[in-house]
N, C-alpha and C positions, 0 to 999 in steps of 0.2 A: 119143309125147310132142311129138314136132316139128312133128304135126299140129296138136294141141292149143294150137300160139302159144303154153306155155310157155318158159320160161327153168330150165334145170338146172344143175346140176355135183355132180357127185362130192366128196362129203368124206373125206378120209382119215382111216383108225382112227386112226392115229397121231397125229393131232392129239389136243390135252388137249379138257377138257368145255367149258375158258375160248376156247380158240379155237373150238371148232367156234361154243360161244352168240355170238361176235363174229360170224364168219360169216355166223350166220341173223340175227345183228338189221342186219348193213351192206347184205343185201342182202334185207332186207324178205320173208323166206320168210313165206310162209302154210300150207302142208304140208311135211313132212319124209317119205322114204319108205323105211322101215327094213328091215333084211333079219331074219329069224328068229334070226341070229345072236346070245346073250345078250351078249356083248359090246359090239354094238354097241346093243344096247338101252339096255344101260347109259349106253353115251356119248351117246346118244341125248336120255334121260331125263336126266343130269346137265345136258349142253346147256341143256334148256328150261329147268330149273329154276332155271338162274342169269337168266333172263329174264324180267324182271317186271313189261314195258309189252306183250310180245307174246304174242300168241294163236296158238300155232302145233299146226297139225292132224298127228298121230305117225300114218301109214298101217303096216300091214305090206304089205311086199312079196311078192307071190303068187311060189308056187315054181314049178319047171318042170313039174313035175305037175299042177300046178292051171290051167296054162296051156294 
């Protein structure tokens, strides 16, 4: 990813859906990249949905297998 010139950070589960959607919109995410975990899809999915000037791209994240 470092290669790639983006910009990351790790969101914690434990943030609510309200924090994490402030998150992705203060810092102008365009992809999000989610783990298989139903959990965090959920937060995931709640997130975006409170957002509704943003356009933001839900990846899943490959597992170790797939790697």
């Amino acid at each position: 990813m470092l290669r790639a010139d983006v910009t990351f950070f790790v969101i914690s589960p434990r943030n609510s859906a309200a924090a994490v959607a402030h998150l992705l919109s203060k810092t102008s995410a365009s992809h999000i990249l989610v783990s298989a975990d139903a959990a965090l899809q959920d937060l995931a999915s709640a997130s975006i949905k409170q957002l509704t000037d943003a356009a933001i791209t839900v990846c899943s994240m490959p597992s170790y297998k797939e790697i």
